[in-house]
C-alpha positions as CSV (number, residue, x, y, z in Angstrom):
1,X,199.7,-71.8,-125.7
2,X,198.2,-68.1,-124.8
3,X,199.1,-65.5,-126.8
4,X,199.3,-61.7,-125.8
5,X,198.3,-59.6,-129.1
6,X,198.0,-56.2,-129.2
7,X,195.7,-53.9,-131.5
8,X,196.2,-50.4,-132.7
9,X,193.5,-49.0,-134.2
10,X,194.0,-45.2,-135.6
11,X,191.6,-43.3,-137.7
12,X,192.9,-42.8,-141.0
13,X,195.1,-40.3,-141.5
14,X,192.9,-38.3,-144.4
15,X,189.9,-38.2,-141.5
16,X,189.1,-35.7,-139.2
17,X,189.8,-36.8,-135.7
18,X,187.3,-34.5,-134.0
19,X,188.1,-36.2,-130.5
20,X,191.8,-35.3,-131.1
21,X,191.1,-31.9,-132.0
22,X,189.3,-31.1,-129.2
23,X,192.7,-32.5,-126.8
24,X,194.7,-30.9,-129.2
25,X,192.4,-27.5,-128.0
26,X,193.2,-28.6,-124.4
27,X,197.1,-28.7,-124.8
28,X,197.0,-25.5,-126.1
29,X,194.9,-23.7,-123.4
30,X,197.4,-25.5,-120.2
31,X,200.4,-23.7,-122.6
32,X,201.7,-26.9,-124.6
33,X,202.4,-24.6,-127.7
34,X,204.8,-27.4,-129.2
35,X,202.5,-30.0,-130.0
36,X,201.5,-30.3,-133.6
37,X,198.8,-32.6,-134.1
38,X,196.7,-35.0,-131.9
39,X,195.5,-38.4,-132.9
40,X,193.1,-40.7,-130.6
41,X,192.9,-44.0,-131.2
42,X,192.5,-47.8,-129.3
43,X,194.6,-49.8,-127.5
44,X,193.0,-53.1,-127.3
45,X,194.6,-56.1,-126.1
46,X,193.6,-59.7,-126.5
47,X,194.2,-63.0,-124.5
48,X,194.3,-65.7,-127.4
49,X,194.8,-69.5,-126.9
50,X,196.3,-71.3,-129.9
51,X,198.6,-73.3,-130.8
52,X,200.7,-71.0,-133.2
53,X,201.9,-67.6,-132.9
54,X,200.5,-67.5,-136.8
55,X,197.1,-68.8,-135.6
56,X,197.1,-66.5,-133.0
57,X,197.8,-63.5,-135.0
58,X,195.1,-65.2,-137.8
59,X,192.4,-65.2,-135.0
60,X,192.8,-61.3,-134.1
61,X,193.1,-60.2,-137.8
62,X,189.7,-62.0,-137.8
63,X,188.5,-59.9,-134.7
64,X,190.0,-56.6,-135.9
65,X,188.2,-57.3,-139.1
66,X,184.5,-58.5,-138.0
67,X,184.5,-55.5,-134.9
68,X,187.1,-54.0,-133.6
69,X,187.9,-51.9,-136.6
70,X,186.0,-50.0,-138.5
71,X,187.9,-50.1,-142.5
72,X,186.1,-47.3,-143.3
73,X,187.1,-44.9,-141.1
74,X,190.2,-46.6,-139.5
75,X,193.4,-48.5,-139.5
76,X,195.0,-51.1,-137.8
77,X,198.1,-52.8,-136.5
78,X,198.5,-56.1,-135.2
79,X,201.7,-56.9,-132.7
80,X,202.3,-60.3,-130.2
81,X,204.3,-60.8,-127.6
C-alpha cells in the first residue's frame, strides 16, 4: 500500500523564530494590527510504500528523526491519510 504522511515541523516554542519575526514586521507595515505572533515552519509530505499504516508512520518517524528535523531547535508532528 502507499501511504500519504504528512510532517509538521515547528521551531520550538522557547526559540526565537527570526524568519517569523521578520513576517510578523511585514503584517504590521500592510496594517494587519491583529496578529499576535508569527511562527514559520515545514510542511513536508512523503509518499511511503508499506504494508501498514504503523509501518508507514515507523518509516517517517525514522526520516523526521535522521533529517528532516532538527530536535534541537524543532518539533514535530506526524499525520497519515
Amino acid at each position: 500500500m502507499i501511504f500519504t504522511v504528512q510532517i509538521k515541523v515547528m521551531p520550538l516554542k522557547d526559540l526565537l523564530d527570526p524568519q517569523g519575526k521578520a513576517v510578523m514586521g511585514g503584517l504590521q507595515n500592510l496594517g494587519l494590527q491583529n496578529i499576535l505572533d508569527v511562527r514559520i515552519g515545514k510542511h513536508i509530505d512523503l509518499q511511503i510504500e508499506a504494508d501498514t499504516k504503523e509501518l508507514a508512520i515507523a518509516k517517517a518517524e525514522e526520516a523526521a528523526k535522521k533529517l528532516l528535523a532538527n530536535p534541537v531547535m524543532e518539533v514535530y508532528e506526524i499525520t497519515i491519510s
